[in-house]
PDB file of N, CA, C and O in Angstrom:
ATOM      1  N   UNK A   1      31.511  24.018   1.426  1.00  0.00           N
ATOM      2  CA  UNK A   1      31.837  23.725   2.794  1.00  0.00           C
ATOM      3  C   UNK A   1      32.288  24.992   3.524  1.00  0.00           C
ATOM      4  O   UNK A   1      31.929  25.424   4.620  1.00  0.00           O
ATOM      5  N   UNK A   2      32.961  25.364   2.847  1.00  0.00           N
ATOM      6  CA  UNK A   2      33.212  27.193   3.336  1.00  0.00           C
ATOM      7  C   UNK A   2      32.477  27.976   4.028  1.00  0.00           C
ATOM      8  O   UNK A   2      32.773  28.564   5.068  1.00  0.00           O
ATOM      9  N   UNK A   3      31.203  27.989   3.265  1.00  0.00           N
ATOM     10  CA  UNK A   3      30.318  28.939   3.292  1.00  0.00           C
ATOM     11  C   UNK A   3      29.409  28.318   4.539  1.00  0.00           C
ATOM     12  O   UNK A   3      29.077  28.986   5.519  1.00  0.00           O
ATOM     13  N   UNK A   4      29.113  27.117   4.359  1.00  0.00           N
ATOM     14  CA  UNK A   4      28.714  26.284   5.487  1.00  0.00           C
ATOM     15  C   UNK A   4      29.493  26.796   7.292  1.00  0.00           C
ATOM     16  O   UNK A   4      28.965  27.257   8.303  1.00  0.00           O
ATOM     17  N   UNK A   5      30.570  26.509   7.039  1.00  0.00           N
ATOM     18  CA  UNK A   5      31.423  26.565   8.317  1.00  0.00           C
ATOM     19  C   UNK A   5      31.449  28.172   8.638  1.00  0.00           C
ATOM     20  O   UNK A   5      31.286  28.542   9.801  1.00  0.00           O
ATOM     21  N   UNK A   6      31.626  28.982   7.736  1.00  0.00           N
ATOM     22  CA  UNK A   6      31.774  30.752   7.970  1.00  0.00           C
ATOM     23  C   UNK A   6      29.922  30.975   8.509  1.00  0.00           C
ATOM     24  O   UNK A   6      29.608  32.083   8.944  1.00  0.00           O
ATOM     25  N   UNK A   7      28.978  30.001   8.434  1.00  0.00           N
ATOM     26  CA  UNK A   7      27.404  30.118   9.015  1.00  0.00           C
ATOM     27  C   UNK A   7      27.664  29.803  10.036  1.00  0.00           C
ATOM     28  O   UNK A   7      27.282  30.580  10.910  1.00  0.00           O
ATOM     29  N   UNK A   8      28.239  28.851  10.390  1.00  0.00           N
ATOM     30  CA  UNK A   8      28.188  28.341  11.601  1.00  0.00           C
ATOM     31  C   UNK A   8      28.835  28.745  12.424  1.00  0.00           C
ATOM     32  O   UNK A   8      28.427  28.711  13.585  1.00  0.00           O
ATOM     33  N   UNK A   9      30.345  29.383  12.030  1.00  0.00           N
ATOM     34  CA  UNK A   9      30.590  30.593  12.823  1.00  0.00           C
ATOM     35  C   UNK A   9      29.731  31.918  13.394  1.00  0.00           C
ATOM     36  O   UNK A   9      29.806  32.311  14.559  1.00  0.00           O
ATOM     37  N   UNK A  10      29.246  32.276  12.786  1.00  0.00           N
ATOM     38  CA  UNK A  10      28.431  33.555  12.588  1.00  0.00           C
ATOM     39  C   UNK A  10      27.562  33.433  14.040  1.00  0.00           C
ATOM     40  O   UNK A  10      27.408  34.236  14.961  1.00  0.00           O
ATOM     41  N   UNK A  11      27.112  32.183  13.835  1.00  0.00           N
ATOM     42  CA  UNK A  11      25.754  31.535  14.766  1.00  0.00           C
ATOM     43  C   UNK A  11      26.342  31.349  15.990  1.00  0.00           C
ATOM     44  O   UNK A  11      25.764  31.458  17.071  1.00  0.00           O
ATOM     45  N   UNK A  12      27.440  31.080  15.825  1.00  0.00           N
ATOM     46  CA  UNK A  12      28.338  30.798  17.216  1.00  0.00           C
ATOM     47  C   UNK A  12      28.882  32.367  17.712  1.00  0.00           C
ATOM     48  O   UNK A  12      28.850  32.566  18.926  1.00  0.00           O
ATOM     49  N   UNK A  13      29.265  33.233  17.027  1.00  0.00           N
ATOM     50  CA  UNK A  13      29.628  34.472  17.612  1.00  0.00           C
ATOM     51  C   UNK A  13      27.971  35.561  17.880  1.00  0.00           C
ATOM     52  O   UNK A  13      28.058  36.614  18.513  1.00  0.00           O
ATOM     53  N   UNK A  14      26.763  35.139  17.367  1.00  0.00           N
ATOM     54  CA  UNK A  14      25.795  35.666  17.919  1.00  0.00           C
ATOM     55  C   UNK A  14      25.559  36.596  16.881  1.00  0.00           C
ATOM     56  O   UNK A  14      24.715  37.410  17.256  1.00  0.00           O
ATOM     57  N   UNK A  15      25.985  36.829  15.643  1.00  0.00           N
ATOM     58  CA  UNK A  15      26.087  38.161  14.619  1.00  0.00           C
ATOM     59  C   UNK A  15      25.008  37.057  13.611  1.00  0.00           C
ATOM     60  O   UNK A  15      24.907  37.495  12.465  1.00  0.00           O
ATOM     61  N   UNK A  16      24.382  36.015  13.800  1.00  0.00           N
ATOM     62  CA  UNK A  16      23.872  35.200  12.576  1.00  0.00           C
ATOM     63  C   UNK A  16      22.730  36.401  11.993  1.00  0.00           C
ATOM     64  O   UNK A  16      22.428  37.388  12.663  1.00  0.00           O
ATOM     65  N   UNK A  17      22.207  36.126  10.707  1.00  0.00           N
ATOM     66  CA  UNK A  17      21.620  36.891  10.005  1.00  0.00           C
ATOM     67  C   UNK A  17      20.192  35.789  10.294  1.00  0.00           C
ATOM     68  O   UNK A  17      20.186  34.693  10.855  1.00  0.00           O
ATOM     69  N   UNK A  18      19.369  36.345   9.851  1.00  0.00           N
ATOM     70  CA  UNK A  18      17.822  35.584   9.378  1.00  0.00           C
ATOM     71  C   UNK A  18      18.137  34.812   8.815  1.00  0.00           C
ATOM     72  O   UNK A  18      18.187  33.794   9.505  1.00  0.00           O
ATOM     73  N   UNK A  19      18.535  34.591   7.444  1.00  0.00           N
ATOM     74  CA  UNK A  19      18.982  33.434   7.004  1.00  0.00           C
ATOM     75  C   UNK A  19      19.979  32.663   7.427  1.00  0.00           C
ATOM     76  O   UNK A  19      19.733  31.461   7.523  1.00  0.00           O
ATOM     77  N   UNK A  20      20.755  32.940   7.629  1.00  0.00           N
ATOM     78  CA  UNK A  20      21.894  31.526   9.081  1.00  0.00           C
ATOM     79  C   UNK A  20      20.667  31.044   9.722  1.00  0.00           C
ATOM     80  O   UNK A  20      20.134  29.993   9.365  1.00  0.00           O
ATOM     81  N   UNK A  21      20.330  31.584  10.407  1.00  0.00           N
ATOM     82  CA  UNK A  21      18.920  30.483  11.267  1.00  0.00           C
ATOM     83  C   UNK A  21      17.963  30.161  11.069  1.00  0.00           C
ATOM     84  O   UNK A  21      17.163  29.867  11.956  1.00  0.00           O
ATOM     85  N   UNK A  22      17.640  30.090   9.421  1.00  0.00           N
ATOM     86  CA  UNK A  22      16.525  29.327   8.708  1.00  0.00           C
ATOM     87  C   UNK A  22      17.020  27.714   8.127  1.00  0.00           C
ATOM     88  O   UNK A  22      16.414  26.643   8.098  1.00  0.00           O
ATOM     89  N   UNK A  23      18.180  28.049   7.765  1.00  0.00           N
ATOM     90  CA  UNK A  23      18.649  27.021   7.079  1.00  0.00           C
ATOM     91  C   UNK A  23      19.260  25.810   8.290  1.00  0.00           C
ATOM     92  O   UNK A  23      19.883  26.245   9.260  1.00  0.00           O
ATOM     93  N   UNK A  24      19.120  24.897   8.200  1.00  0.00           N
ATOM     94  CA  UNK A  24      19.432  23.515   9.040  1.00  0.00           C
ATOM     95  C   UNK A  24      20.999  23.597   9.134  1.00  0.00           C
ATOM     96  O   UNK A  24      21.839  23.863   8.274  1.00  0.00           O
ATOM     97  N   UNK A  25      21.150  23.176  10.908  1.00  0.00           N
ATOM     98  CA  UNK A  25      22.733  23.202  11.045  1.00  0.00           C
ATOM     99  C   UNK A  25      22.813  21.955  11.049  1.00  0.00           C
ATOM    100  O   UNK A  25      22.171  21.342  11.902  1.00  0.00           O
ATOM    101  N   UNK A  26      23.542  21.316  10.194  1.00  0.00           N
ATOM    102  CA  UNK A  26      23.584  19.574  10.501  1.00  0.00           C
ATOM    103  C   UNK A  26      24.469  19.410  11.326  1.00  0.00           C
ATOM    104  O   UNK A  26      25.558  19.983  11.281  1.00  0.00           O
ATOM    105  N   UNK A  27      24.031  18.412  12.395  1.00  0.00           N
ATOM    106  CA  UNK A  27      25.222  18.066  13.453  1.00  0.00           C
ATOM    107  C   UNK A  27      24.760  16.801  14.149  1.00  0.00           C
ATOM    108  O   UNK A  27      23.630  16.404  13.866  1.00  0.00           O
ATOM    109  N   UNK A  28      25.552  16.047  15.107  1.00  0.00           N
ATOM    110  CA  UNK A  28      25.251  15.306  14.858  1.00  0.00           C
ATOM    111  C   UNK A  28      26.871  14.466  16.637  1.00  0.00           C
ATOM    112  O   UNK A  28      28.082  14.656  16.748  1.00  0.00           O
ATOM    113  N   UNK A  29      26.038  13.790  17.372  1.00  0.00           N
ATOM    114  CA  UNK A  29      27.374  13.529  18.743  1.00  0.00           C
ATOM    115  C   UNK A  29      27.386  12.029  18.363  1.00  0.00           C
ATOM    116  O   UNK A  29      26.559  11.117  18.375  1.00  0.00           O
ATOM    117  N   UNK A  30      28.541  12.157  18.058  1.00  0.00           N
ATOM    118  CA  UNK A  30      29.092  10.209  17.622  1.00  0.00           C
ATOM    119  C   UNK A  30      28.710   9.202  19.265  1.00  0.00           C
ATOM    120  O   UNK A  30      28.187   8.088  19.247  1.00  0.00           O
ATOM    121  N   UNK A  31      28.995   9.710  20.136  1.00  0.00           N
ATOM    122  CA  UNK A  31      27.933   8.855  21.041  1.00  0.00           C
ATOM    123  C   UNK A  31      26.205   8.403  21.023  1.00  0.00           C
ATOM    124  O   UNK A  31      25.422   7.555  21.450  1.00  0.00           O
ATOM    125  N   UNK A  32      26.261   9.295  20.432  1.00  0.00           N
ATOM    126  CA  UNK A  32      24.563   9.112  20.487  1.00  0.00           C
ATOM    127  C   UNK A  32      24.070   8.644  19.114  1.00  0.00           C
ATOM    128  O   UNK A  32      22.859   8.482  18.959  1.00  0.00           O
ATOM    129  N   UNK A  33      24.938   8.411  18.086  1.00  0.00           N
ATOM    130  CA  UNK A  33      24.793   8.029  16.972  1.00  0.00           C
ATOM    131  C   UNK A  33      25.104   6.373  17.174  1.00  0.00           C
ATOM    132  O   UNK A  33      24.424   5.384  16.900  1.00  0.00           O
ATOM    133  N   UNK A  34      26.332   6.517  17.727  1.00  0.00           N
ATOM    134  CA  UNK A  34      26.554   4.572  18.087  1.00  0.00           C
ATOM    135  C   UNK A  34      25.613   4.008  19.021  1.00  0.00           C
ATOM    136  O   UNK A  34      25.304   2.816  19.024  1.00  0.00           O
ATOM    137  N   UNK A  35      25.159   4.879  19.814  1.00  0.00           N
ATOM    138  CA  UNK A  35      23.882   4.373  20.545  1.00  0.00           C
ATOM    139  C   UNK A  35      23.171   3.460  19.791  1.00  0.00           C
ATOM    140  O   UNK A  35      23.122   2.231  19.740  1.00  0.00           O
ATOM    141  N   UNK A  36      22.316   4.913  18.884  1.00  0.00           N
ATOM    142  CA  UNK A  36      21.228   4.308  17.918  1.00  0.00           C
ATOM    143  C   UNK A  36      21.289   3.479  17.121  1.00  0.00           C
ATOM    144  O   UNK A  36      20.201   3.163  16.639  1.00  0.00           O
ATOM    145  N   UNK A  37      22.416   2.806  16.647  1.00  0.00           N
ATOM    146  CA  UNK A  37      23.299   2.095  15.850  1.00  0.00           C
ATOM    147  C   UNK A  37      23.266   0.646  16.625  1.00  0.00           C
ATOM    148  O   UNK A  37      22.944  -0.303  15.911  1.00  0.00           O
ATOM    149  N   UNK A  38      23.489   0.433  17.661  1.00  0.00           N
ATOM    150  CA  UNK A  38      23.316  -0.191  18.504  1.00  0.00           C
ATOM    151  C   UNK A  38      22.084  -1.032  18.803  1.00  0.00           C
ATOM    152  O   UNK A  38      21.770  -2.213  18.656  1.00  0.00           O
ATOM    153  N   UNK A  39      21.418   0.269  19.369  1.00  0.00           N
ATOM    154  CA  UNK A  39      20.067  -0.151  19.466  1.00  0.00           C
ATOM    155  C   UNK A  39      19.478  -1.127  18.314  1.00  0.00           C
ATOM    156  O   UNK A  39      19.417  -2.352  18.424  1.00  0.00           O
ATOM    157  N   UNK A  40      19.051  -0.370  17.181  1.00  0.00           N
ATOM    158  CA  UNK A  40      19.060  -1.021  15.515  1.00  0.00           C
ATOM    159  C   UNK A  40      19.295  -2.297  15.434  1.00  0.00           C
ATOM    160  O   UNK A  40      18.450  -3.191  15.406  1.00  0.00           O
ATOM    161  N   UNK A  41      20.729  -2.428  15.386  1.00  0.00           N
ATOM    162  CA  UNK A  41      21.364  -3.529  15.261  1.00  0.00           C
ATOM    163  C   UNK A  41      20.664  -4.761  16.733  1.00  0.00           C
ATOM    164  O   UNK A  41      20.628  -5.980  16.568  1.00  0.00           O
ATOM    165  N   UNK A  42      20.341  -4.286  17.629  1.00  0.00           N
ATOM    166  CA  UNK A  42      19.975  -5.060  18.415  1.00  0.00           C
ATOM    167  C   UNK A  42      18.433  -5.616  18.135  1.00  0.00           C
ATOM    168  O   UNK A  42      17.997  -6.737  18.399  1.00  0.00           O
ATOM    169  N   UNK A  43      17.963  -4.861  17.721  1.00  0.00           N
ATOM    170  CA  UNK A  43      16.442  -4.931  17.057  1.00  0.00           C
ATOM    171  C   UNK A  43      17.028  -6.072  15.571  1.00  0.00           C
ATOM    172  O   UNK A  43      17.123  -7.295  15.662  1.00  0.00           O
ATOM    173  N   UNK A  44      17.088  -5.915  15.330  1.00  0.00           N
ATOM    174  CA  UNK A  44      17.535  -6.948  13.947  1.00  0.00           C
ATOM    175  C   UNK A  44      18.087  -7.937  14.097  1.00  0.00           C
ATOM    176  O   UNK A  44      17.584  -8.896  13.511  1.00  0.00           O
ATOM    177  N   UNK A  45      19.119  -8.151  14.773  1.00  0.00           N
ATOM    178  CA  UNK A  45      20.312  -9.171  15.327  1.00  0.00           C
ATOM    179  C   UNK A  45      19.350 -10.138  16.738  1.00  0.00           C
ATOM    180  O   UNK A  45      19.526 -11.250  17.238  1.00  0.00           O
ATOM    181  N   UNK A  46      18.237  -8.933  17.003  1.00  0.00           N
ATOM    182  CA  UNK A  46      17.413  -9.971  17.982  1.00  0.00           C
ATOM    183  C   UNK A  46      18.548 -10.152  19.423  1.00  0.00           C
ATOM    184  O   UNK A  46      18.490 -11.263  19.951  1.00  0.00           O
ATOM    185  N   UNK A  47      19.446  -9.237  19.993  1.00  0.00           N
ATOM    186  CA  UNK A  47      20.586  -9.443  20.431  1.00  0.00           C
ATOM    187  C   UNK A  47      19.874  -8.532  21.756  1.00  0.00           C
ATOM    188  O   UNK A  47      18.883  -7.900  21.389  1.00  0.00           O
ATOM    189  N   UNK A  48      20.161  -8.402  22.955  1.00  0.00           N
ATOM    190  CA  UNK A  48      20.104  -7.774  24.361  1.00  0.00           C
ATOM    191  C   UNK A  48      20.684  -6.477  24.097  1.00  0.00           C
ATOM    192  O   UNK A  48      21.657  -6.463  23.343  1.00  0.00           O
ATOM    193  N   UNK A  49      20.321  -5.519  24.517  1.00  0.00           N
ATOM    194  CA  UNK A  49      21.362  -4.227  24.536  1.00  0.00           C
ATOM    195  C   UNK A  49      22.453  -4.402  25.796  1.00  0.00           C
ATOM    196  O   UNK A  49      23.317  -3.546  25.987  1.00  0.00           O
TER     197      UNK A  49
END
């Protein structure tokens, strides 16, 4: 997780190497995740958004 977060720094101060920006930044906005969650569930549940 370290090494993870000290990349993602890097990428954020603009110093990233070639490899920092090959490898996938996982991320991810809890609004837009409960959205889709939502949505889903509305598709299944057969429910109105």
């Amino acid at each position: 997780m370290d090494r993870y977060i000290e990349r993602c720094w890097r990428i954020i101060q603009r110093v990233a190497t070639k490899r920092d920006l090959e490898i996938t930044v996982v991320h991810s906005c809890l609004g837009h995740f409960m959205k889709n969650v939502k949505v889903n569930a509305s598709k299944v549940l057969g429910k109105k958004q």
